[in-house]
Backbone of each chain as nested JSON, in Angstrom:
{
  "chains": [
    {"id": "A", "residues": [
      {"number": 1, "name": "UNK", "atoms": {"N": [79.206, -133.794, -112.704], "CA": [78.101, -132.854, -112.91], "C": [78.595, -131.429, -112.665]}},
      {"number": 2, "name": "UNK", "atoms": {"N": [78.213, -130.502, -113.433], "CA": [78.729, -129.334, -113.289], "C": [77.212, -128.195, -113.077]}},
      {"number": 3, "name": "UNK", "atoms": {"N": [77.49, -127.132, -112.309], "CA": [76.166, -126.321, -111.579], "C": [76.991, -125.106, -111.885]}},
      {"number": 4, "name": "UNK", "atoms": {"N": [75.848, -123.859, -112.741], "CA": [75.793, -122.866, -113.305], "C": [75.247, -121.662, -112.228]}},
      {"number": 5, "name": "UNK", "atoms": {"N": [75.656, -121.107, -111.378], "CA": [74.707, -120.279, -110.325], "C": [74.913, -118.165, -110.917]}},
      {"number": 6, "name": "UNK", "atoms": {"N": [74.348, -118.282, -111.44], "CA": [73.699, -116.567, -112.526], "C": [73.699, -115.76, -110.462]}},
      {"number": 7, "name": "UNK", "atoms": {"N": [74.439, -114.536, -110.382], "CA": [74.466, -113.727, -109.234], "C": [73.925, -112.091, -109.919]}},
      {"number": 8, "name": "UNK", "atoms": {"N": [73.026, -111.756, -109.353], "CA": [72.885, -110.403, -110.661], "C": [71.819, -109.261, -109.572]}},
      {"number": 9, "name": "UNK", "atoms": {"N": [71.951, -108.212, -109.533], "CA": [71.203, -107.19, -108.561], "C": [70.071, -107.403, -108.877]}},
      {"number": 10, "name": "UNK", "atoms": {"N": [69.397, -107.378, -107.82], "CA": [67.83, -107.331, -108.156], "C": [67.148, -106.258, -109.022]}},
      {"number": 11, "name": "UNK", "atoms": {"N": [66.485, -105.982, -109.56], "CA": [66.136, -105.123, -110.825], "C": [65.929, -103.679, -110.064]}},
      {"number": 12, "name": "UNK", "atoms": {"N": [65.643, -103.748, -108.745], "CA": [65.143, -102.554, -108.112], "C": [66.554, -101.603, -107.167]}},
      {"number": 13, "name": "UNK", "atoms": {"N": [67.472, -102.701, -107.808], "CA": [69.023, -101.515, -107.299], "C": [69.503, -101.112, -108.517]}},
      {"number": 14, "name": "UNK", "atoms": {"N": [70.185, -100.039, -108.084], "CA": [71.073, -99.452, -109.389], "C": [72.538, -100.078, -109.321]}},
      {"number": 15, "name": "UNK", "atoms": {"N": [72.516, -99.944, -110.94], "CA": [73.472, -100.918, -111.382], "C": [74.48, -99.589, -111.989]}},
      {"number": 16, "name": "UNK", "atoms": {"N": [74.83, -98.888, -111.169], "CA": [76.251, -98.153, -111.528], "C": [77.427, -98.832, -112.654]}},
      {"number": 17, "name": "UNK", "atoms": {"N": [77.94, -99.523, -112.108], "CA": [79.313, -99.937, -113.226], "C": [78.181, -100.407, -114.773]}},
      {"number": 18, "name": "UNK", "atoms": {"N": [77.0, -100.743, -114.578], "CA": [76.263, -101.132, -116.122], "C": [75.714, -99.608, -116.701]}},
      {"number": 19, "name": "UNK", "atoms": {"N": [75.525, -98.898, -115.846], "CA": [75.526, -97.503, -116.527], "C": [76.781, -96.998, -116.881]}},
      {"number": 20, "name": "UNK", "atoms": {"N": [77.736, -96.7, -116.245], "CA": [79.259, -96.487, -117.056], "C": [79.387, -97.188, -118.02]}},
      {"number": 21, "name": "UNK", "atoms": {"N": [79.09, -98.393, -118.22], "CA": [79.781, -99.287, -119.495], "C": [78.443, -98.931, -120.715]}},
      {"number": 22, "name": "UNK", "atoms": {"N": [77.079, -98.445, -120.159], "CA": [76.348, -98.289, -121.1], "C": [76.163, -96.683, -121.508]}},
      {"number": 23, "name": "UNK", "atoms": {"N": [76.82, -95.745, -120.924], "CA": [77.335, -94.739, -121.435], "C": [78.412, -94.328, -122.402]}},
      {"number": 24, "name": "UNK", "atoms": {"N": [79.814, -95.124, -121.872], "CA": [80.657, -95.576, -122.658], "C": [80.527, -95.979, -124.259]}},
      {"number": 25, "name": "UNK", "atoms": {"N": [79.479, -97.091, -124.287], "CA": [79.439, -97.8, -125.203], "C": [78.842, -96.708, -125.937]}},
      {"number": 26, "name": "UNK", "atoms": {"N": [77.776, -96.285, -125.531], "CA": [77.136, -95.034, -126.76], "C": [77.859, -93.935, -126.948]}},
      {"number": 27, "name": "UNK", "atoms": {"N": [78.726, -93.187, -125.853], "CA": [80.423, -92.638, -126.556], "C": [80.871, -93.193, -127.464]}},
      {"number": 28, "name": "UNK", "atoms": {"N": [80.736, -94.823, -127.583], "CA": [81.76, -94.62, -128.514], "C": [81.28, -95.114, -130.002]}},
      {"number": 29, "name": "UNK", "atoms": {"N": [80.243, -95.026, -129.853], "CA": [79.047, -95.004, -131.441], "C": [78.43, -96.199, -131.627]}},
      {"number": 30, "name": "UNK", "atoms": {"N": [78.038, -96.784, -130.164], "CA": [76.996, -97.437, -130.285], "C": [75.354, -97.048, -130.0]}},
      {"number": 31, "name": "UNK", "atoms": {"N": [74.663, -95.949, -130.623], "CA": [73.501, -95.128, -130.34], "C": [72.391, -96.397, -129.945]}},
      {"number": 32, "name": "UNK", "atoms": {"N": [72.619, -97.693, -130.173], "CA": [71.236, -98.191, -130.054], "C": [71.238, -98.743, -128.837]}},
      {"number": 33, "name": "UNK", "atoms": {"N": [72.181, -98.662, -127.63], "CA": [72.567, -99.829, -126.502], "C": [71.478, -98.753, -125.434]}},
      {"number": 34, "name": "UNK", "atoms": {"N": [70.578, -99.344, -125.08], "CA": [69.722, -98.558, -124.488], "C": [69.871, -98.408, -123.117]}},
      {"number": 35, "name": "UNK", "atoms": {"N": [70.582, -100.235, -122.437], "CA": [70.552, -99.968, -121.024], "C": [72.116, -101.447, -120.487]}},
      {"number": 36, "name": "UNK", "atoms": {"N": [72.42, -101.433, -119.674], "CA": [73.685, -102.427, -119.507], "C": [73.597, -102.993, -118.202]}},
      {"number": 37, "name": "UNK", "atoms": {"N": [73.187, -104.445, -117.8], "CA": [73.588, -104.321, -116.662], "C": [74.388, -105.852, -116.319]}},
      {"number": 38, "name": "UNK", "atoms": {"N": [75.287, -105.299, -115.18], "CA": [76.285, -106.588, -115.007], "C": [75.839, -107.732, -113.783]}},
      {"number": 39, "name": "UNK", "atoms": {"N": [76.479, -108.624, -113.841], "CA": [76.192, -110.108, -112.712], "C": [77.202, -110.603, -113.528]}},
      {"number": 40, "name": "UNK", "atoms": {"N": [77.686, -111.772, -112.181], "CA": [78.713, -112.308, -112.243], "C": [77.935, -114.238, -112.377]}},
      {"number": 41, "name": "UNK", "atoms": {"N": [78.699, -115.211, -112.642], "CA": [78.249, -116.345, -112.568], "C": [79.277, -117.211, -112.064]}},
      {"number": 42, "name": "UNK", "atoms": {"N": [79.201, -118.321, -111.292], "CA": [80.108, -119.058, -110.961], "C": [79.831, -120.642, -111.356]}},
      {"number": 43, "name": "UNK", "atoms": {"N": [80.661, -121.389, -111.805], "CA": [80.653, -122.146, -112.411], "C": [81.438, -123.611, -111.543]}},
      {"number": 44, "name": "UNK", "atoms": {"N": [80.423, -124.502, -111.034], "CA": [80.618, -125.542, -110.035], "C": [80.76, -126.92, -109.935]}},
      {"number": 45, "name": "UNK", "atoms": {"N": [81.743, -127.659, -109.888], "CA": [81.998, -128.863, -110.494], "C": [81.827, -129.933, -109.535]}},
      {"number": 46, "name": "UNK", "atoms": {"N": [81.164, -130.483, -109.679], "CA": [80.674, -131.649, -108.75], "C": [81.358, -132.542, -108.956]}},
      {"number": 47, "name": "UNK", "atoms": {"N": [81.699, -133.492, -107.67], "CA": [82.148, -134.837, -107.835], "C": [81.685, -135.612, -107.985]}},
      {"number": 48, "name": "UNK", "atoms": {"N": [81.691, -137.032, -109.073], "CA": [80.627, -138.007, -109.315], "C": [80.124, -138.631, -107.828]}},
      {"number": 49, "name": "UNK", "atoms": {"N": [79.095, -138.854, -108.634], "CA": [78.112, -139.861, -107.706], "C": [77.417, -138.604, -106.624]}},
      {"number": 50, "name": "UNK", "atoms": {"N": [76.993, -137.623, -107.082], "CA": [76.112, -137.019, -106.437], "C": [74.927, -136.939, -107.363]}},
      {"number": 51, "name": "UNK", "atoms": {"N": [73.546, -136.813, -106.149], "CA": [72.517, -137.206, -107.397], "C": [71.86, -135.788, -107.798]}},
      {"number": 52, "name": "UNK", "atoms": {"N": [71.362, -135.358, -108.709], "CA": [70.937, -134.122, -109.073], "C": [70.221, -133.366, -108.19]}},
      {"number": 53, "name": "UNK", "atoms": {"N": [69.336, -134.418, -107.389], "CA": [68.9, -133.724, -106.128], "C": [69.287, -133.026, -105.414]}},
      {"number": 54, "name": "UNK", "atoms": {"N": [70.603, -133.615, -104.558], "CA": [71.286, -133.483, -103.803], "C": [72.114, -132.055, -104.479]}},
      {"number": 55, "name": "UNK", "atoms": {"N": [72.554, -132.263, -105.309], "CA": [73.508, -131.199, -106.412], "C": [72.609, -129.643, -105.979]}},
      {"number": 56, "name": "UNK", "atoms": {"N": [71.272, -129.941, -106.674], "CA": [70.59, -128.766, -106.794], "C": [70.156, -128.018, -105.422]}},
      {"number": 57, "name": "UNK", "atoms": {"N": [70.133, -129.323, -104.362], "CA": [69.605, -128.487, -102.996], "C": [71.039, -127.803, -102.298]}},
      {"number": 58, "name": "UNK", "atoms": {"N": [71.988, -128.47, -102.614], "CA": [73.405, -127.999, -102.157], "C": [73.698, -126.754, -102.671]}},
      {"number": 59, "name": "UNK", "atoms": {"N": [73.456, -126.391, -103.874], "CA": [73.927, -125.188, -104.539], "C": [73.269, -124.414, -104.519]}},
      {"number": 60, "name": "UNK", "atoms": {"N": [72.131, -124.266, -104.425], "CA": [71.023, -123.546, -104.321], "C": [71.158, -122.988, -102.399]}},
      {"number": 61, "name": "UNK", "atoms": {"N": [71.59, -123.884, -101.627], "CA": [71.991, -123.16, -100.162], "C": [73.301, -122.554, -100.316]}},
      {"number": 62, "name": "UNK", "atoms": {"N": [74.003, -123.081, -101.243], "CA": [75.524, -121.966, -100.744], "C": [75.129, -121.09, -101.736]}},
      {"number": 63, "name": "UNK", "atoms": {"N": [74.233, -120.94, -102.798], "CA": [73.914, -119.38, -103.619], "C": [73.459, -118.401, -102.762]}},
      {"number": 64, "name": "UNK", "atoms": {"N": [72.719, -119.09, -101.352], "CA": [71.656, -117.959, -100.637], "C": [72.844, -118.042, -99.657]}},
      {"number": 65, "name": "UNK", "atoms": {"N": [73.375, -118.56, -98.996], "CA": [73.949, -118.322, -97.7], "C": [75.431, -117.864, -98.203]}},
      {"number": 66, "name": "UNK", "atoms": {"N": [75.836, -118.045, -99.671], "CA": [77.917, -117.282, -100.148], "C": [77.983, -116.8, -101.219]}},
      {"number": 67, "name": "UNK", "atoms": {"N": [77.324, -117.226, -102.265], "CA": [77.56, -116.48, -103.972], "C": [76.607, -115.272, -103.677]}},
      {"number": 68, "name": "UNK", "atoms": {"N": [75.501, -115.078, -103.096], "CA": [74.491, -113.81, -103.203], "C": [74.611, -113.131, -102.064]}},
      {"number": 69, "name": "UNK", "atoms": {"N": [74.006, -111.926, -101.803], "CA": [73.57, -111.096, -100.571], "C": [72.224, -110.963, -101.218]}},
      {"number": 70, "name": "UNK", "atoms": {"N": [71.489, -111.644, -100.518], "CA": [70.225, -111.55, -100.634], "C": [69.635, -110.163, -100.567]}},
      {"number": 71, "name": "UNK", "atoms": {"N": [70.145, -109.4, -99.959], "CA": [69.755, -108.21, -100.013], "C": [69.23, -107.514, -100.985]}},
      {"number": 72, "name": "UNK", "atoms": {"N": [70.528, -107.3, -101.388], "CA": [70.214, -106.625, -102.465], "C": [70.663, -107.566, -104.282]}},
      {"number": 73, "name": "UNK", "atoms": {"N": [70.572, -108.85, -103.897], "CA": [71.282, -109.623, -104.86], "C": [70.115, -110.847, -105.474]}},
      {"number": 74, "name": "UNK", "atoms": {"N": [69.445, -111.648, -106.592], "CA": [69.356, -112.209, -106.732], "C": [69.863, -113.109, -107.216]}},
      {"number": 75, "name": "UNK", "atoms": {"N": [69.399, -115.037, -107.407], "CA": [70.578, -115.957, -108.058], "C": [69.674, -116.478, -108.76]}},
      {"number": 76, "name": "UNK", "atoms": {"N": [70.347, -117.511, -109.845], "CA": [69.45, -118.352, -110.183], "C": [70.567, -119.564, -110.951]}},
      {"number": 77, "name": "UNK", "atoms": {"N": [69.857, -120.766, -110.791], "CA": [71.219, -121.724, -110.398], "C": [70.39, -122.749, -111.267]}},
      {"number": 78, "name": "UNK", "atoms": {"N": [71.785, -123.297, -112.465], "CA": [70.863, -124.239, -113.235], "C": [71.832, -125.288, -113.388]}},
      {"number": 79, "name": "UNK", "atoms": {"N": [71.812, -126.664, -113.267], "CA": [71.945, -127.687, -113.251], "C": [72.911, -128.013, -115.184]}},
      {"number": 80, "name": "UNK", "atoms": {"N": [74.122, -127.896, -115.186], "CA": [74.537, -128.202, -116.597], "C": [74.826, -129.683, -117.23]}},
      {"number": 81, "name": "UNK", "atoms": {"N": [75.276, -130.158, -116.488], "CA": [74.982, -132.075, -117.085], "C": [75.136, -133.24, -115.622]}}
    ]},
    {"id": "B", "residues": [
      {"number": 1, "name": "UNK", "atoms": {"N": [65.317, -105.471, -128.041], "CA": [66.066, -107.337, -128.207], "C": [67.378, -106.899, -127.064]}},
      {"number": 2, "name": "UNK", "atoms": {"N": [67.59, -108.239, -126.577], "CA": [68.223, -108.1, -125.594], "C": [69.764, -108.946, -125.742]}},
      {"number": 3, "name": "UNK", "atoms": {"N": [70.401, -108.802, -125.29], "CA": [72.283, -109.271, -125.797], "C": [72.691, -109.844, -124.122]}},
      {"number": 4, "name": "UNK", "atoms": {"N": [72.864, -110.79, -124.035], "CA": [74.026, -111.689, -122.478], "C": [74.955, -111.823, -123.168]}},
      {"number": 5, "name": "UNK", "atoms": {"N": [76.479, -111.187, -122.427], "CA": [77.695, -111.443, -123.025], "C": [78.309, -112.337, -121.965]}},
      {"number": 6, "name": "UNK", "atoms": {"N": [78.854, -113.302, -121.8], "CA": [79.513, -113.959, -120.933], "C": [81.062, -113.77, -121.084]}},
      {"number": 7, "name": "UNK", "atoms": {"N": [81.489, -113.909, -119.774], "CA": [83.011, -113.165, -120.342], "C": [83.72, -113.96, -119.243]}},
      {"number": 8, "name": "UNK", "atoms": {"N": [84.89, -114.963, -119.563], "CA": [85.322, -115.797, -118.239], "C": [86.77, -115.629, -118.235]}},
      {"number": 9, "name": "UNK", "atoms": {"N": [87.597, -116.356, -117.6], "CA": [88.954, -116.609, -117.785], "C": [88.912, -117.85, -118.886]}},
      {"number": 10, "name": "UNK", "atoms": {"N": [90.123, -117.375, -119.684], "CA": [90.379, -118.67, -120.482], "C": [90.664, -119.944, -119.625]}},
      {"number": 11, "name": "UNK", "atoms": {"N": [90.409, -121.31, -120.166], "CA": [91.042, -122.033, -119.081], "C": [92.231, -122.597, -119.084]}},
      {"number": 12, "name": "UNK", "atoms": {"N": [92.865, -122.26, -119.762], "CA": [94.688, -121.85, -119.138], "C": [94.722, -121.16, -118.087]}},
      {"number": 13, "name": "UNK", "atoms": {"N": [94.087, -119.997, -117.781], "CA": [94.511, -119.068, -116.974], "C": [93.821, -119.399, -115.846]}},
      {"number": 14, "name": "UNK", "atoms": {"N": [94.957, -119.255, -114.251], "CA": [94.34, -119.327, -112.825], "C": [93.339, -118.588, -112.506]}},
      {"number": 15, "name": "UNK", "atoms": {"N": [92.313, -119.254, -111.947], "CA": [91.06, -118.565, -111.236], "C": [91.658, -118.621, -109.471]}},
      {"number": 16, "name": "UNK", "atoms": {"N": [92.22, -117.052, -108.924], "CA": [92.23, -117.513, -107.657], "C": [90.998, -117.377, -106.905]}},
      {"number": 17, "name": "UNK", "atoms": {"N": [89.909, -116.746, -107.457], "CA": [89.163, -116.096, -106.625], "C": [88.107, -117.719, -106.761]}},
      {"number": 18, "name": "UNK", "atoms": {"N": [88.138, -118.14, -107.591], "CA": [87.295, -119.323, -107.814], "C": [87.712, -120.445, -106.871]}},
      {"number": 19, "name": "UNK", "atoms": {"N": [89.137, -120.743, -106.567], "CA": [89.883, -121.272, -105.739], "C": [89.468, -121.024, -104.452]}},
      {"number": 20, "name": "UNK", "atoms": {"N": [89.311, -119.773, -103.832], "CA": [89.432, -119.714, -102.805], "C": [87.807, -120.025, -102.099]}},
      {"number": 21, "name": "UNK", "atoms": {"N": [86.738, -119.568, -103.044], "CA": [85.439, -120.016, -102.78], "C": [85.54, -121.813, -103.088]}},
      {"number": 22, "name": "UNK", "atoms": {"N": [86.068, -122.405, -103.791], "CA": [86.114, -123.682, -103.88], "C": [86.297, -124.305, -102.66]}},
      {"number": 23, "name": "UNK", "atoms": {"N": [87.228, -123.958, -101.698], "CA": [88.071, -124.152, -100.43], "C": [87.013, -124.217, -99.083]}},
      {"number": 24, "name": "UNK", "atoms": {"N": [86.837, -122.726, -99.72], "CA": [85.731, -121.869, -98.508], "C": [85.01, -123.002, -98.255]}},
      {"number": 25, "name": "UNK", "atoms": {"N": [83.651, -123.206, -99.675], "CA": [82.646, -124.169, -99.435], "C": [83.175, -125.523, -98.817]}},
      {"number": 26, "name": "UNK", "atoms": {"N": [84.426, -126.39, -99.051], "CA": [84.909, -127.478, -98.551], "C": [84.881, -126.964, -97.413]}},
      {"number": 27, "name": "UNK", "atoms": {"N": [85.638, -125.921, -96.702], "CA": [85.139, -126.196, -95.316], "C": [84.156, -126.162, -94.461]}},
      {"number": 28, "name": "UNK", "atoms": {"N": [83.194, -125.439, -95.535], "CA": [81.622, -125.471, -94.88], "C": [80.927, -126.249, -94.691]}},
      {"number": 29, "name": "UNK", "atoms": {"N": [81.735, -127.766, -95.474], "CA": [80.833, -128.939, -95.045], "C": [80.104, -129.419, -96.866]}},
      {"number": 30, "name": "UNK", "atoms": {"N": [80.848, -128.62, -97.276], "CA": [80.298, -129.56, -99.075], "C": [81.82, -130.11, -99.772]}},
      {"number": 31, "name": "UNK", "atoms": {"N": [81.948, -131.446, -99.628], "CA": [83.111, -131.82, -99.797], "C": [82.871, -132.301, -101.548]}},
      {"number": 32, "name": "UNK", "atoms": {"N": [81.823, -132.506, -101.779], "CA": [81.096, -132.328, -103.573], "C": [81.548, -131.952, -104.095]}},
      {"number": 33, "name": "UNK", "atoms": {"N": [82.287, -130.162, -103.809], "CA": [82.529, -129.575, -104.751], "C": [83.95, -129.182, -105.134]}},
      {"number": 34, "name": "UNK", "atoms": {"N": [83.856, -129.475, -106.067], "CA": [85.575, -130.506, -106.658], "C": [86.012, -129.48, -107.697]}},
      {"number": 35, "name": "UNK", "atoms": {"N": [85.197, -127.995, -108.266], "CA": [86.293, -127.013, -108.498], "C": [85.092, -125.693, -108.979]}},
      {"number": 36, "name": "UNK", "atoms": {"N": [85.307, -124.701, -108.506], "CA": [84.391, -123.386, -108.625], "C": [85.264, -122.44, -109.629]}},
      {"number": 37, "name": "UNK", "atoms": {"N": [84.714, -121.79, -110.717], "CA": [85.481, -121.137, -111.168], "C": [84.345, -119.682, -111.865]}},
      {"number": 38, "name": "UNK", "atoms": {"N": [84.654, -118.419, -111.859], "CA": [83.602, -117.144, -111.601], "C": [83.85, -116.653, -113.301]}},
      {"number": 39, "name": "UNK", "atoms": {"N": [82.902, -116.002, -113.397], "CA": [82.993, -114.831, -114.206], "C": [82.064, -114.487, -114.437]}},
      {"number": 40, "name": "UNK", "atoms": {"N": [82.153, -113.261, -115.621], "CA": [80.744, -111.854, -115.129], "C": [80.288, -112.175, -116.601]}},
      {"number": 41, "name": "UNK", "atoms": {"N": [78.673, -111.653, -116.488], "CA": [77.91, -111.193, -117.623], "C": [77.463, -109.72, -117.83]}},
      {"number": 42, "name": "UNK", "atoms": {"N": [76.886, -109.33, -119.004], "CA": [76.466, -108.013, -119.044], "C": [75.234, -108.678, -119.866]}},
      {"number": 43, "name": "UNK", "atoms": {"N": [73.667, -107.897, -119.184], "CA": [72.838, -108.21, -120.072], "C": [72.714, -106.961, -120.629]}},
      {"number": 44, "name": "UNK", "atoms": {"N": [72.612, -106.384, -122.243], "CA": [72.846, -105.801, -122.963], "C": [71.28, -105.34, -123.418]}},
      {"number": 45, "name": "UNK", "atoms": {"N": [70.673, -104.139, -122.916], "CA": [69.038, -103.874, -123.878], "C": [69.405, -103.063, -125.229]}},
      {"number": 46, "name": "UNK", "atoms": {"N": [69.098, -103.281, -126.337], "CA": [69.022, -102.445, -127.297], "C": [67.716, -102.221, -127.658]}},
      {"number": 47, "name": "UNK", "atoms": {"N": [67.708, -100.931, -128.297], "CA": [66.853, -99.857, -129.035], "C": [65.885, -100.872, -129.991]}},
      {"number": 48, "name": "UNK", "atoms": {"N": [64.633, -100.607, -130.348], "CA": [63.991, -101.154, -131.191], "C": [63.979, -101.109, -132.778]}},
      {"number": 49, "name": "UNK", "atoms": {"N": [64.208, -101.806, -133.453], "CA": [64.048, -101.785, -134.241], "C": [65.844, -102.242, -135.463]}},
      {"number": 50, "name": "UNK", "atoms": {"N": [66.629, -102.715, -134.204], "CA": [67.625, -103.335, -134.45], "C": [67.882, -104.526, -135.178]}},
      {"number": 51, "name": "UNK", "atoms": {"N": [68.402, -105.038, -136.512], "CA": [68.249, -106.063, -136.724], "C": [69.189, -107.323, -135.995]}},
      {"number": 52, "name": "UNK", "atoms": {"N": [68.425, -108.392, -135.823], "CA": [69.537, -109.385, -134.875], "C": [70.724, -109.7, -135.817]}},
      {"number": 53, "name": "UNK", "atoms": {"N": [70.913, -109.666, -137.059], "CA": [72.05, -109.431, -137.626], "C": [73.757, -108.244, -137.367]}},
      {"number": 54, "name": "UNK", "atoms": {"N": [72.539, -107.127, -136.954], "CA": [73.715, -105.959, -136.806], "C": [73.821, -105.815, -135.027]}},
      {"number": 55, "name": "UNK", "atoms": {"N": [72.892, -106.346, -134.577], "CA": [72.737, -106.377, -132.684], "C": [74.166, -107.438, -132.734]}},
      {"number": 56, "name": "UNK", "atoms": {"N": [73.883, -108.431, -133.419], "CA": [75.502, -109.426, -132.534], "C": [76.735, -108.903, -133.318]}},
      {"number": 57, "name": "UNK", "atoms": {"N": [76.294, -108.432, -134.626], "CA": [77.884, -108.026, -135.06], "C": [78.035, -106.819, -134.418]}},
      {"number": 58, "name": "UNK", "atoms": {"N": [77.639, -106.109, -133.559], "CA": [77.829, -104.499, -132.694], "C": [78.299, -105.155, -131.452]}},
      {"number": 59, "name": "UNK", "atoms": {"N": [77.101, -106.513, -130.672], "CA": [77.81, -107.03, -129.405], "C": [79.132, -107.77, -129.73]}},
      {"number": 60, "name": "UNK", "atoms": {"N": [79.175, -108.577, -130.719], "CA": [80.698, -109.417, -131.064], "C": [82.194, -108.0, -130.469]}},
      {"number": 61, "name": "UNK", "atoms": {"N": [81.767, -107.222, -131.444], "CA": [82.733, -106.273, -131.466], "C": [82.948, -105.336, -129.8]}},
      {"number": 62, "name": "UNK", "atoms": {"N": [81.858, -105.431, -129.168], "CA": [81.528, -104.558, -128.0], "C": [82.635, -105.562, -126.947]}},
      {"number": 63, "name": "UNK", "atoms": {"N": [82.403, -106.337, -127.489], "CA": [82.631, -107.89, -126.063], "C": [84.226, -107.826, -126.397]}},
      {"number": 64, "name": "UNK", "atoms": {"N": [84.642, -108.103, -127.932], "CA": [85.846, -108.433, -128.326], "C": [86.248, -106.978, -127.523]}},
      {"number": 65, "name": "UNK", "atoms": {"N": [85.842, -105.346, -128.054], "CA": [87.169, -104.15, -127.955], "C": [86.693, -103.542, -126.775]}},
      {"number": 66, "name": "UNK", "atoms": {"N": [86.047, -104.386, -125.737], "CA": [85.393, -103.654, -124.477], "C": [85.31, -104.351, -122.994]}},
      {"number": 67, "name": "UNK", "atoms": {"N": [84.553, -105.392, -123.327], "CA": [84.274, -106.469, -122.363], "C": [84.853, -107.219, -121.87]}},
      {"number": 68, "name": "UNK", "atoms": {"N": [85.531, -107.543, -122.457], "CA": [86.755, -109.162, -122.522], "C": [88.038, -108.461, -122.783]}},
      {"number": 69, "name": "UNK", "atoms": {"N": [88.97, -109.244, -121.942], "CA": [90.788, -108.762, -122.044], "C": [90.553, -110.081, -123.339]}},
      {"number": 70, "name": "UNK", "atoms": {"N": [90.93, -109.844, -124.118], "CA": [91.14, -111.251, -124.989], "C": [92.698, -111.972, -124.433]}},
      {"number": 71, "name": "UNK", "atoms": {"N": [93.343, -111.115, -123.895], "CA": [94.983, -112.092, -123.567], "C": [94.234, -112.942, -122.634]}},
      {"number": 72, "name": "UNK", "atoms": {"N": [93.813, -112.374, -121.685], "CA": [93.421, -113.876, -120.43], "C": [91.489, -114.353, -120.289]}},
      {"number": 73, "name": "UNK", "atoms": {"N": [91.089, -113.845, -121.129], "CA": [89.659, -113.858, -120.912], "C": [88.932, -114.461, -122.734]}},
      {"number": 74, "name": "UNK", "atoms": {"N": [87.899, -115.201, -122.457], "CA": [86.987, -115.859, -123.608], "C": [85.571, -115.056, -123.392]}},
      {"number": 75, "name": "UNK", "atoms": {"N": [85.049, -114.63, -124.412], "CA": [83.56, -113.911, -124.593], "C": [82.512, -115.363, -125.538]}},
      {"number": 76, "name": "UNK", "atoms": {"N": [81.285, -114.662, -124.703], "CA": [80.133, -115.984, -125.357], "C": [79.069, -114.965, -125.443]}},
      {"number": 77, "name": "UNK", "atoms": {"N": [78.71, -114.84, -127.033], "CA": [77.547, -113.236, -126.893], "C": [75.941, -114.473, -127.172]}},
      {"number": 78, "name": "UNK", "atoms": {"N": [75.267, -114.072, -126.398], "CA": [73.764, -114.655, -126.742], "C": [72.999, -113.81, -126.912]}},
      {"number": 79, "name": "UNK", "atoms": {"N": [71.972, -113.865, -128.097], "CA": [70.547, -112.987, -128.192], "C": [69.392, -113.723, -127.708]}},
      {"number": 80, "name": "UNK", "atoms": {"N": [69.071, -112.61, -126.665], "CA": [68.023, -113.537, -126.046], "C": [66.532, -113.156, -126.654]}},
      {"number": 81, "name": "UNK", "atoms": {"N": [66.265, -111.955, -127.129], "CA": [65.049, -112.13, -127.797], "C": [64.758, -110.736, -128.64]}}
    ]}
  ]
}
């Protein structure tokens, strides 16, 4: 089983490096890119015989307690097969 | 309309940073997780009135001559709406 966990600023911080890259981009003649923002994702491979349950409550605690800073970070963690 | 570019290591190429969170979590007590591997997205807003035809051939090209090293890195462009 493999687990998809999305790490991305909460909408209410500024996203500096997605404004450089969305400045950039309209430098360089893309006029319609209105706004850019970045998150990272990590991609988690389970060993058989864990049950989806288990999968989803496991990953979903190491998103809040090691992939995120809750702070200023939200996650969102989806289950891939 | 909105553009997610996903942008990873090819998988030829070493993930150490994925490695070392792989490790991390084993010693935290999730012995499950049998291989972690990272990479970043950009969610992309464009201007109205864009057609989804010329939005992915502008992101294709953005991701290919911007986003993505193509020597060690794979791009995945999605339109999300």
């Amino acid at each position: 089983m493999k687990a998809r966990v999305f790490v991305s600023f909460k909408s209410t911080v500024l996203d500096p490096q997605g404004q450089t890259i969305c400045s950039k981009l309209r430098d360089l003649g893309y006029p319609a890119i209105a706004d850019v923002r970045q998150g990272k994702f990590f991609d988690i491979a389970l060993a058989d015989g864990v049950t989806p349950e288990k999968a989803r409550q496991d990953i979903e605690t190491i998103a809040h307690e090691v992939l995120a800073n809750p702070v200023i970070e939200e996650y969102r963690v989806e289950l891939i097969d």
